[in-house]
C-alpha positions in Angstrom: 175.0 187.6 -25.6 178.5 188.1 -24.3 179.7 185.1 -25.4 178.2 185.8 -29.0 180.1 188.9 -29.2 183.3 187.4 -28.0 182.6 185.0 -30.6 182.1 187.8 -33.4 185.1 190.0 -31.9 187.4 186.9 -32.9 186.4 186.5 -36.2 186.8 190.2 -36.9 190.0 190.0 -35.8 190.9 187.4 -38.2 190.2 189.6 -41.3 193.7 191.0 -42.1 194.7 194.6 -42.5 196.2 194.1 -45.8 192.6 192.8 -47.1 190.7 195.7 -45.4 193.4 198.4 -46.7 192.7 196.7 -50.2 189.5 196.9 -50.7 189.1 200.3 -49.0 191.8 201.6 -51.7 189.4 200.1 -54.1 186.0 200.8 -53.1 186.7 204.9 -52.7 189.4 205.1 -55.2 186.3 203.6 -57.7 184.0 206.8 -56.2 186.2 209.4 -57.0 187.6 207.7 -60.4 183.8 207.9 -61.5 183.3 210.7 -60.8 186.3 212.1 -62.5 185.8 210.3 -65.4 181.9 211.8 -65.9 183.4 215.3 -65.6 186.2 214.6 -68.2 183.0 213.0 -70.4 181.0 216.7 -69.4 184.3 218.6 -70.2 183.2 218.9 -74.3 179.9 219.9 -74.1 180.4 222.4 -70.8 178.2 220.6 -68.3 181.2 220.2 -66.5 182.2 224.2 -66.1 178.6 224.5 -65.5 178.0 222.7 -63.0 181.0 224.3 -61.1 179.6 227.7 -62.1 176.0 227.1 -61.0 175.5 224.1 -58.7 178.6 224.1 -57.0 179.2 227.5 -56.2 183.4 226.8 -54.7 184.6 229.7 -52.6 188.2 231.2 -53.1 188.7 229.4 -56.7 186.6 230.4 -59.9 184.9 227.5 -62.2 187.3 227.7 -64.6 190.0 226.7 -62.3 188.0 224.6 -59.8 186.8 222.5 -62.4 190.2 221.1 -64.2 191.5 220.9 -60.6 189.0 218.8 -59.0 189.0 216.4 -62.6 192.1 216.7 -62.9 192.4 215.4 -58.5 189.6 212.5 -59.6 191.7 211.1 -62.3 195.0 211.2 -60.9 194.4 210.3 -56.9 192.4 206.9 -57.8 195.2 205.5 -60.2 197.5 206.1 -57.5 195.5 204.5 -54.9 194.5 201.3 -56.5 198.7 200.7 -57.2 199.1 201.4 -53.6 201.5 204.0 -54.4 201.6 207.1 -52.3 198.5 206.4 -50.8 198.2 208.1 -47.9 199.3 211.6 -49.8 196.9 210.6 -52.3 194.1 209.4 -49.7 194.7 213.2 -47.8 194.5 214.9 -50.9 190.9 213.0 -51.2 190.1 213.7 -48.0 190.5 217.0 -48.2 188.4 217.5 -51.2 185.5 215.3 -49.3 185.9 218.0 -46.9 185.4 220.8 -49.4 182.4 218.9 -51.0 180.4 218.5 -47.9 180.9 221.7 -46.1 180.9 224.1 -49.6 179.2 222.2 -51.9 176.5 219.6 -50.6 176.3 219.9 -46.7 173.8 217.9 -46.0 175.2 214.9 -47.5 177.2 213.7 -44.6 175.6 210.0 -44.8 177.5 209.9 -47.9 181.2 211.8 -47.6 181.0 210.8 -44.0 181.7 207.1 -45.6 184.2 208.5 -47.7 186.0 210.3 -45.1 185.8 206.8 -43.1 187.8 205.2 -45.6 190.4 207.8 -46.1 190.8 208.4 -42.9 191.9 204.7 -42.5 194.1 204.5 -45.6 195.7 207.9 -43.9 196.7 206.2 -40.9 197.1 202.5 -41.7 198.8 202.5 -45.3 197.9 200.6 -47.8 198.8 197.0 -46.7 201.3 194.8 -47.9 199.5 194.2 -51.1 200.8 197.8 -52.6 203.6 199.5 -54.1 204.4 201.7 -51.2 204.9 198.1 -49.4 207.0 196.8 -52.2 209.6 199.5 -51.8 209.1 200.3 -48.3 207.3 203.5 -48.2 204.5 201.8 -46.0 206.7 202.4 -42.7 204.9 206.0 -40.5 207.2 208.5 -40.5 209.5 207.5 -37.4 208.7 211.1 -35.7 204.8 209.7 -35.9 205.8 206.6 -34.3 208.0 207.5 -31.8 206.9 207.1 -28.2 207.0 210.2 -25.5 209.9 208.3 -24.1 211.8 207.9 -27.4 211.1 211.5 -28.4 212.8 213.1 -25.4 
């Protein structure tokens, strides 16, 4: 058995940051853009504003606000991540919303924003990978007092 998982550990290994960043851009930049996009399509007829004033019941900002803001957050952080362009802003931003949604809105849908969060969480403190626009002009470095060692910092 432990020569199975030795076995399995190696071929993990193998699979390349860049490819996992990718495709976790993707999968919850696609989650959030769909979501977005069904609230811009509810925006006309109201179901959108209704839903924020009856279902979702947001402390601290009223429907009429909440609403536009959270479409408006669905649209704009997705577009961003799929380029790879200010991702981990945009994957904080996102991650703070999942963290509205689940304790405000649906709290016992953990199974579900607890997978989100995953995924943000690793764009957060990985980056994007190399195949992104924060790569391609260099904005995929930590900030240098995040990477600094105790040693270097004193």
């Amino acid at each position: 058995m432990t020569a199975l998982l030795a076995r399995l550990d190696t071929l993990l290994a193998r699979i390349p940051h860049d490819l996992i960043a990718a495709l976790a851009r993707l999968g919850i930049g696609t989650t959030f853009l769909r979501s977005g996009l069904l609230k811009l399509d509810g925006w006309a007829d109201g179901t959108t504003l209704t839903l924020f004033r009856d279902e979702y019941h947001l402390p601290l900002l009223p429907p009429d606000l909440a609403a536009p803001l959270a479409m408006g957050m669905e649209l704009s952080m997705p577009v961003l991540l799929f380029l790879g362009l200010l991702t981990r802003p945009a994957a904080l931003a996102l991650l703070g919303m999942t963290a509205v949604i689940e304790i405000f809105v649906y709290p016992n849908a953990f199974d579900t924003h607890g997978v989100w969060a995953v995924a943000l969480l690793y764009l957060v403190k990985f980056g994007p990978g190399a195949l992104s626009l924060d790569a391609l002009v260099g904005w995929d470095r930590p900030a240098v007092a995040l990477s600094m060692t105790r040693e270097q910092a004193r």
